[in-house]
N, C-alpha and C positions, 0 to 999 in steps of 0.2 A: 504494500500500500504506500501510494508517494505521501512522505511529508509536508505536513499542510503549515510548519511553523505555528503562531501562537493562536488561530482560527476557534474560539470558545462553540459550546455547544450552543443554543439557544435553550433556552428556559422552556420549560415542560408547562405546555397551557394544561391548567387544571378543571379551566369548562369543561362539564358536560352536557352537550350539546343534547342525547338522548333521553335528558331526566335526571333530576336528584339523587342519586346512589349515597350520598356523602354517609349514610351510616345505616349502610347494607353489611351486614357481616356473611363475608365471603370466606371461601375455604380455597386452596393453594391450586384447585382447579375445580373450577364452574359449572362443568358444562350439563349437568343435571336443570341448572337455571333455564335450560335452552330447549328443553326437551329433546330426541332424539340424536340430532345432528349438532356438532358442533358449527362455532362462527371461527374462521379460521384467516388471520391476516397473515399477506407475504407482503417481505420487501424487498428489491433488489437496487445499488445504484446507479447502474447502467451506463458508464462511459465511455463505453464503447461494444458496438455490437446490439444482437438482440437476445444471447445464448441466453442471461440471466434472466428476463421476464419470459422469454419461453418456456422455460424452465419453470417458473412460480405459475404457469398459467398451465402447464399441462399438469402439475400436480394438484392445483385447483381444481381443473376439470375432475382427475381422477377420484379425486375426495367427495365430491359435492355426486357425480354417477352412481358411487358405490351407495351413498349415505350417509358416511362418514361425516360429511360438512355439509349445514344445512344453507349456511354462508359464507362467502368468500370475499376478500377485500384483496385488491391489491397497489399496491405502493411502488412505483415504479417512474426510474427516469429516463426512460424511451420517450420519446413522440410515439411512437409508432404501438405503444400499447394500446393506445385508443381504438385502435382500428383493427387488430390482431382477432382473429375468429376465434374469442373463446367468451360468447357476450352474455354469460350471465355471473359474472363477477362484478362488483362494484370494482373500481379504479381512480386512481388519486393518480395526475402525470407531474411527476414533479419538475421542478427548471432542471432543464436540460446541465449535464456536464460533459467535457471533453476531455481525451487527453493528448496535449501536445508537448513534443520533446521532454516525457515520462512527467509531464506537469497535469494535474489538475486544474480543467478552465470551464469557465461556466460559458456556453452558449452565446448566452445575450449578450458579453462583453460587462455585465456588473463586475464588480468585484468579488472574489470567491468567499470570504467573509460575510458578505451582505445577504448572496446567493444560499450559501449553508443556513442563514439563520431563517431567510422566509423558508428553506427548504425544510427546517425542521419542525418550525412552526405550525406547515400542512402535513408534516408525518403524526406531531401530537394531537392534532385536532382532528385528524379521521382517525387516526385510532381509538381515542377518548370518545367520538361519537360511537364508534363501531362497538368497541367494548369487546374484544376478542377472546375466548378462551385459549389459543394458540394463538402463537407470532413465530413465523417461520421467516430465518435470515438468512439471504441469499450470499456466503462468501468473505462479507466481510463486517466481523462483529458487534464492530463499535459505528459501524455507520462509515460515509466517505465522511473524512474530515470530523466524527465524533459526532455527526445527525441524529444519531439513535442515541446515544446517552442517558439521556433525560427521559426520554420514553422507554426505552427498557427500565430505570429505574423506576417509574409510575408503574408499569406494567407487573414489577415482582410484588410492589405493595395490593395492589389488585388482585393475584395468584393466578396471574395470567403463565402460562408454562410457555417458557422461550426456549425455541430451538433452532441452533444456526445450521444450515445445510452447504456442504461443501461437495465439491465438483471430487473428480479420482485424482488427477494433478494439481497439483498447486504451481511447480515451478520448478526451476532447480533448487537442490536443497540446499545451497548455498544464500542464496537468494531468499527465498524464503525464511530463512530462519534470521538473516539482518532485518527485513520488513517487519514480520511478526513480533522479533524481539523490539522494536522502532516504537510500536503501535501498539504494545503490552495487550496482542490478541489470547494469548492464554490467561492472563489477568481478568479478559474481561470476560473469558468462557465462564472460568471461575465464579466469577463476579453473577452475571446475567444467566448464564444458561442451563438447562435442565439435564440436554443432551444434543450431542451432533451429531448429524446424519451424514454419512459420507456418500453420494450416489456413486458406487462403485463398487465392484469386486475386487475382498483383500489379497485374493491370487493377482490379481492385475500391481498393486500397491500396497502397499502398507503404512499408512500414513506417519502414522507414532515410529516407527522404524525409518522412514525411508527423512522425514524430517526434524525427529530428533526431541520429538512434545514431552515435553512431564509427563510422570507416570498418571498425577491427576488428571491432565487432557486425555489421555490415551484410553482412560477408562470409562469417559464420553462418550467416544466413539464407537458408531456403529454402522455398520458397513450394511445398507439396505439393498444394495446392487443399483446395477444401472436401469435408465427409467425409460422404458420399453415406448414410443411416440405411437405406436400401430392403435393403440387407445385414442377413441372418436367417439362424443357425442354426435348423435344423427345430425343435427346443424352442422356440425364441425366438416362430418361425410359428403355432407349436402355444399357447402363450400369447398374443397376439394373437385368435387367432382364438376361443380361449376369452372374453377379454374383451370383445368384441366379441359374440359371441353371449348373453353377461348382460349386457349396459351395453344396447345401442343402440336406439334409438326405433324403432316398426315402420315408419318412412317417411323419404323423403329429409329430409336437415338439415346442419344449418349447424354447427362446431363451434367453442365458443369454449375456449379453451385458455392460460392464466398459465401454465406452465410448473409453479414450485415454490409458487407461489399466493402466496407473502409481500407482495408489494407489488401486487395484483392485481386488490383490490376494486373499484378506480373502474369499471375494466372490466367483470368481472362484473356489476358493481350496473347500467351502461348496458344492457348485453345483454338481462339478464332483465327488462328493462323494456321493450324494443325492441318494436313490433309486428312480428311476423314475417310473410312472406309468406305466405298461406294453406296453401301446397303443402308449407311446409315444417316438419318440428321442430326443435327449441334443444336443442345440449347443452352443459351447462359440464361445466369440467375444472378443478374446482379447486385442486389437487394440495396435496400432506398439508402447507404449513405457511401457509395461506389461515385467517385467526382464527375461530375458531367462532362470533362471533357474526356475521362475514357469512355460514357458510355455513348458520347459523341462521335469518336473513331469505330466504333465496336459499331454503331448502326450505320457507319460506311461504307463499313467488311459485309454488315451482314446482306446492304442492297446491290451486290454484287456477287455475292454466293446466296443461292436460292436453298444451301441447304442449314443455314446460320438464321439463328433466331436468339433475339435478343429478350429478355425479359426483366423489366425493370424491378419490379414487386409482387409477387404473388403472395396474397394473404395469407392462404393455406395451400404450400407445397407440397404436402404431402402424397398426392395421387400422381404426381410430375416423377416424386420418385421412385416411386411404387413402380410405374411403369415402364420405366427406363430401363435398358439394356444391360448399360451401363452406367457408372459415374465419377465424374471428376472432383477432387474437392477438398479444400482446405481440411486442417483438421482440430476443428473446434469439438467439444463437448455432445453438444447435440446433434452436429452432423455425421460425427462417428457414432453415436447411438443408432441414428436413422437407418446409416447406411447398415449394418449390421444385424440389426432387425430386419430389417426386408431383404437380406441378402443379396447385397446386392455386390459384383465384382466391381472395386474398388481401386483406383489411385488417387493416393492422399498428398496434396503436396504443403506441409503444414509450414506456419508459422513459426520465425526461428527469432525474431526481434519485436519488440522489447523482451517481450517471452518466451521460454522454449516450452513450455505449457502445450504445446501443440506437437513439438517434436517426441518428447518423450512418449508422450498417447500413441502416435503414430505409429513408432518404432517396437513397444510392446505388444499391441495390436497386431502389429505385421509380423511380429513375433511368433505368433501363435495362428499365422495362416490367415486372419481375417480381414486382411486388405495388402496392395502394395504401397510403400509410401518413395514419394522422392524427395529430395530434397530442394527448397527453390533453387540455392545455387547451381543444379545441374539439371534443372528445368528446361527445355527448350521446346519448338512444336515438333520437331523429330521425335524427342522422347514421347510425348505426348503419342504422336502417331503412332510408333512401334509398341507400344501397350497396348492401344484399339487394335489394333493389326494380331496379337498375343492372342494363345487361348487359354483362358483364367477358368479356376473353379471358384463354386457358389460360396463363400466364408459358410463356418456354420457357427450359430448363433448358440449353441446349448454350450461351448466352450467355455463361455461369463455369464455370469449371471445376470437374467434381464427382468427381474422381476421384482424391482424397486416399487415400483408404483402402487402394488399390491403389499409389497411389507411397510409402506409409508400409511397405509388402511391402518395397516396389522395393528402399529404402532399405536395412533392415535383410539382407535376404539377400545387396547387397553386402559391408556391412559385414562379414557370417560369411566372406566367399569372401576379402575380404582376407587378403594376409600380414599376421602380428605385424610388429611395428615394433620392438619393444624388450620388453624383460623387467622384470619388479616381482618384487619378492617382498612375498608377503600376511603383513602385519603379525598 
């Protein structure tokens, strides 16, 4: 997590917007208050990419299908969660952040200061409206810049159960363990949380071993596996398959796919240059924050080759990859879950700067048969072509565990069937 210097939390608004609680005597988890289903809030802060509110929204989805969650909130600094097909979740879009030259910068150009406190401001106040029995933290504990603080701390006096969720990678373990030790994130697991969810199988990583956590961290953690995406609510299928019938080429092809597009060009630019194999057609995906002026050159290529199709944003990609041949593609979190789940034959060409978060997944994964990866440096449309040209077999998917989604159920319907332990009174 980059250093924010002397950047204060903002003060925890104590309204309750929902009604008077002030001396409701609550017990350390609620959700009996709720009847059946729990109210479950996620947060992610999103500066870069779309991996982390995908992520809080398909686990939302999954929770609220099964039963599990009768509501869902989410917290999120995308733009683009507004629009994302999973629309029976409430949604708070907070001001955008960015990161430039490993800096944290807000969008608008305010100052990052100013930005963090109205941002924290709208995290305390839907929350305190919402009144959650969970708060599910996407990655990074204390909030960007210490946003959550203060509402985690309302949140324990409440007996709201906090739980932060972490991706299989973190980073090199070098790296991580100066961030973490930076940002006193085991302090504040400590501190704030009940337990962590690791989306990932401990044969893939080992977290506590591979980066070095206290024995109290390590005994946090739990490994729910990775979180299967083939999970659709019928809206969700119904969008897909809309997308899919406007977007798709009328013949077999290959899909290359950046995820958020931000860092994604080298990619692209190799792909649409690639010769493809005759039988097949090319689709990028360049997703909405890929610069306009490559997706500028990229619809050049593509009204000149009639087998190049460009796509700027698809809501729900999921049928685009379903039916794809093949696929090309960075290697984020959720695009390696996809591709692997739907088996599909795979080259990864991941991300190696700022982070190598993308390289290690890559490499493990190709490890054990379930994709090839390259590396960007020896990227080229040659390589690219003589892989389509290859003949690959299907990954098989029972190798890791994909059945996160269903032990993140497991999880939480424990927790409701618990006795209380002790009593709070809500501040």
């Amino acid at each position: 997590m980059q250093a924010l210097g002397n950047v204060q939390p903002p003060p925890f608004d104590t309204s309750i917007p929902a009604g008077d609680r002030g001396n409701l005597q609550i017990s350390p988890f609620r959700a009996h208050q709720y009847g059946s289903g729990l109210r479950v809030a996620f947060y992610s802060h999103d500066t870069v990419g779309l991996g982390h509110v995908r992520r809080n929204l398909l686990i939302a989805q999954s929770l609220r299908q099964c039963g599990t969650a009768d509501q869902t909130l989410i917290l999120s600094g995308s733009g683009q969660a507004s629009v994302l097909p999973e629309s029976q979740s409430n949604r708070v879009v907070l001001s955008g952040l960015r990161k430039r030259a490993g800096r944290t910068v807000p969008v608008c150009g305010a100052p990052l200061s100013s930005v963090l406190r109205t941002r924290g401001r709208a995290i305390a106040g839907a929350v305190a409206a919402f009144d959650p029995d969970v708060l599910v933290v996407d990655k990074v504990p204390r909030g960007v810049g210490g946003e959550l603080e203060n509402t985690l701390r309302q949140l324990r006096q409440r007996g709201t159960r906090c739980i932060l969720g972490l991706r299989d990678i973190l980073d090199d373990p070098e790296v991580v363990a100066r961030e973490w030790a930076e940002a006193d994130n085991e302090g504040a697991i400590s501190e704030f949380y009940d337990d962590v969810w690791v989306y990932g199988d401990r044969r893939i990583v080992d977290l506590a071993a591979e980066y070095g956590f206290s024995d109290a961290t390590a005994a946090r953690l739990d490994y729910v596996g990775y979180l299967d995406r083939r999970i659709s609510t019928p809206a969700a299928l119904e969008q897909a398959h809309w997308d899919f019938e406007a977007h798709a080429p009328p013949g077999p092809y290959v899909l290359c796919s950046v995820g958020g597009g931000e860092d994604g060009a080298r990619l692209v630019d190799a792909f649409s240059r690639a010769e493809l194999p005759s039988h097949l057609f090319g689709v990028i995906l360049t997703g909405p924050f890929m610069p306009e002026a490559v997706r500028r050159q990229l619809r050049q290529r593509a009204a000149t080759n009639p087998r190049l199709r460009i796509l700027d944003f698809v809501r729900e990609p999921a049928e685009l990859l379903r039916r794809a041949e093949r696929v090309i593609s960075m290697g984020g979190y959720n695009s390696v879950c996809e591709i692997v789940a739907h088996q599909k034959p795979a080259l990864v060409v991941p991300r190696v700067v700022p982070r190598r978060e993308q390289w290690i997944r890559a490499e493990r994964f190709s490890a054990l048969g379930l994709l090839d990866v390259c590396h960007p440096d020896e990227l080229t449309p040659e390589v690219i072509a003589s892989w389509l040209e290859r003949e690959v077999s299907l990954p098989d998917r029972s190798r890791i565990d994909l059945a996160g989604l269903a032990g993140l159920s497991t999880r939480l319907r424990e927790m409701s069937l618990g006795d209380p332990v002790a009593e709070a009174v809500a501040v």
